[in-house]
N, C-alpha and C positions, 0 to 999 in steps of 0.2 A: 521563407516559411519552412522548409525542410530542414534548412539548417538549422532553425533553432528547434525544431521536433526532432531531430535528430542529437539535438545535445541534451534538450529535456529526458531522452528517454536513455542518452550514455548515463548519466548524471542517475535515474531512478535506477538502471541495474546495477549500477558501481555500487549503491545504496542497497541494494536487496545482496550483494555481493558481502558485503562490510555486513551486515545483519546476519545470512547465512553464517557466517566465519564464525562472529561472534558468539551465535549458539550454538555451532556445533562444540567451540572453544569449552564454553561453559558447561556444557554437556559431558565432553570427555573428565573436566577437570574432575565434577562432581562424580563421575564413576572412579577415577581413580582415588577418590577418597573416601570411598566405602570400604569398610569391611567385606575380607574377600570370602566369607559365608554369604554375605547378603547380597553381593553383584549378581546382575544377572543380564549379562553382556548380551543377547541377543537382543531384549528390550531393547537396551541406549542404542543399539546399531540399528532398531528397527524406527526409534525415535530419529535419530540419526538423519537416518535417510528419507524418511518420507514425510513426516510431520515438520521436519525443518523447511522445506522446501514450497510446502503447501503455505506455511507461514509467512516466507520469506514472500511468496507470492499475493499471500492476502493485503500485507504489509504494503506492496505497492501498488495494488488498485483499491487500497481505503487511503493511506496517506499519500502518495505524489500523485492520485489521480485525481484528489477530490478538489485538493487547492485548485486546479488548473479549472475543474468544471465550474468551479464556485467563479474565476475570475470570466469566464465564458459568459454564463449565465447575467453574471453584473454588466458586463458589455449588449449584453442582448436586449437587459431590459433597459437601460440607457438608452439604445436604439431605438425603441420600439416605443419609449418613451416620448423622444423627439418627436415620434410620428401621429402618434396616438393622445398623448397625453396621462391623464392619470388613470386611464382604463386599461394602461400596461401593467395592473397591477393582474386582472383577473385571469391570464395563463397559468401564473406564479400560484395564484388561489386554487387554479383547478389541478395544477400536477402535485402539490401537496395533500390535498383533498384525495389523491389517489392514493 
């Protein structure tokens, strides 16, 4: 079990790693091709640093956290199904309903 939480979550930061790069990439290209009346370098560096970061992080508790819940959840009611029958639908009813 650890080992593969353990590769699941090398695998999400290598991934929020490659995304960071990518915009900060994008980020410098697009200042260095402004006109240099119009730069205004403290911005991109304030972009830079903290909104990429925050991104990078939202990025991986909406996408590599959501698949895994969703595969969770399909396992749960499956179980829950076996036991219960077709009244494992009404958990499912009431946490959406919230």
């Amino acid at each position: 079990m650890q080992v593969t939480r353990s590769w699941y979550e090398h695998l999400g930061y290598r991934a929020m790693a490659m995304l960071r790069g990518g915009m900060i990439s994008m980020i410098y290209d697009k200042m260095m091709t402004l006109p240099v009346g119009n730069s205004n370098e403290s911005g991109a560096m304030s972009i830079m640093g903290s909104d990429v970061e925050s991104l990078a992080e939202s990025f991986f508790m909406l996408i590599c956290d959501t698949w895994a819940n969703c595969i969770q959840v399909a396992i749960a009611v499956s179980l829950l199904a076996s036991q219960l029958g077709a009244v494992c639908v009404a958990p499912i009813i009431v946490a959406v309903s919230k």
